[in-house]
C-alpha positions in Angstrom: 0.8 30.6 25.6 1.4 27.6 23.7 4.7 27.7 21.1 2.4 25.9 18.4 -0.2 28.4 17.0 -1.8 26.3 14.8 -5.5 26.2 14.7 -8.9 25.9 13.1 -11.2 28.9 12.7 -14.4 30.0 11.2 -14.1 32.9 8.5 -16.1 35.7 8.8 -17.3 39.2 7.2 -16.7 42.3 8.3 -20.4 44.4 8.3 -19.2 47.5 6.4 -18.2 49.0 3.1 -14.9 47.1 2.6 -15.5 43.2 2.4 -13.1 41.9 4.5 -12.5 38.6 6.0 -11.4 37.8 9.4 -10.3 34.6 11.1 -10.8 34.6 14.8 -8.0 33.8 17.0 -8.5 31.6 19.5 -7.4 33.5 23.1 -4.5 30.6 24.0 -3.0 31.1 20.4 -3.1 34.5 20.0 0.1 36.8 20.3 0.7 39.3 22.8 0.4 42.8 20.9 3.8 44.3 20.2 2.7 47.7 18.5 0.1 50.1 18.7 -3.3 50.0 18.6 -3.1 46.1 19.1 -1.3 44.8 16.0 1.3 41.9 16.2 3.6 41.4 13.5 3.5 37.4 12.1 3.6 35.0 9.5 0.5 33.5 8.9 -0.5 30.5 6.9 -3.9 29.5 5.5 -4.9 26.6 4.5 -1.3 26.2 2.8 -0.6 29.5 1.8 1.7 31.5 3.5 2.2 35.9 4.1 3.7 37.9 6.2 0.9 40.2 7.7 0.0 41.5 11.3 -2.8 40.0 13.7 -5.2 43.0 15.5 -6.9 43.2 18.9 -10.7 43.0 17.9 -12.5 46.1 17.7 -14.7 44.7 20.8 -11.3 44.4 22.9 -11.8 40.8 23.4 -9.8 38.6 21.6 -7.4 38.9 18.4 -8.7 38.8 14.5 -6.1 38.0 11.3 -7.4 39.7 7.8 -7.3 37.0 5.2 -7.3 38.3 1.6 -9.0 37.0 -1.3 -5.8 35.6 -2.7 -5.1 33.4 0.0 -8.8 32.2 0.7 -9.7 31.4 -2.6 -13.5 30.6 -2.9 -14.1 30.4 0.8 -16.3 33.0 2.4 -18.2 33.5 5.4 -18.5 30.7 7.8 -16.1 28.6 5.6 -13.5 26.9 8.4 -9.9 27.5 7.6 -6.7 26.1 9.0 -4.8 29.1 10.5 -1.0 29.3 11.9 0.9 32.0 13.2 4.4 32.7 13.7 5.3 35.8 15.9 7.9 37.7 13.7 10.7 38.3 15.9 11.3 42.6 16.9 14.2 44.0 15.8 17.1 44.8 17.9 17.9 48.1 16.8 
């Protein structure tokens, strides 16, 4: 997997009670799970703004999805295009 996880992807909304937004990770950027259930502890940034957050496996299995709050995508909605980059945060070595 490439060290630079930077990348474009295409918002989207999660069909259910809760609206959430998703980014799409791209398979070659996206960071090995490190905890259960799929989640991988990172720092993202979006378009400019930066969190500390986790990525998930997708509930289909196939692929990896970052939750980006209204705070950090403003206006944007579904099918806006967002520029996404992820940092692994490192384990600790307790």
């Amino acid at each position: 997997m490439p060290s630079h996880r930077a990348f474009t992807a295409r918002l989207f909304r999660y069909k259910g009670k809760a609206a959430w937004y998703f980014a799409a990770i791209p398979k070659r950027y996206a960071p090995k799970p490190t905890h259960p259930w799929g989640r991988t502890p990172v720092v993202a940034t979006v378009d400019g703004h930066t969190w500390t957050t986790s990525v998930w496996r997708a509930k289909d299995g196939d692929g990896s999805v970052l939750a980006v709050p209204k705070a950090i995508r403003g206006a944007k909605g579904d099918g806006d295009r967002v520029r996404v980059q992820l940092v692994p945060v490192p384990e600790d070595d307790d």
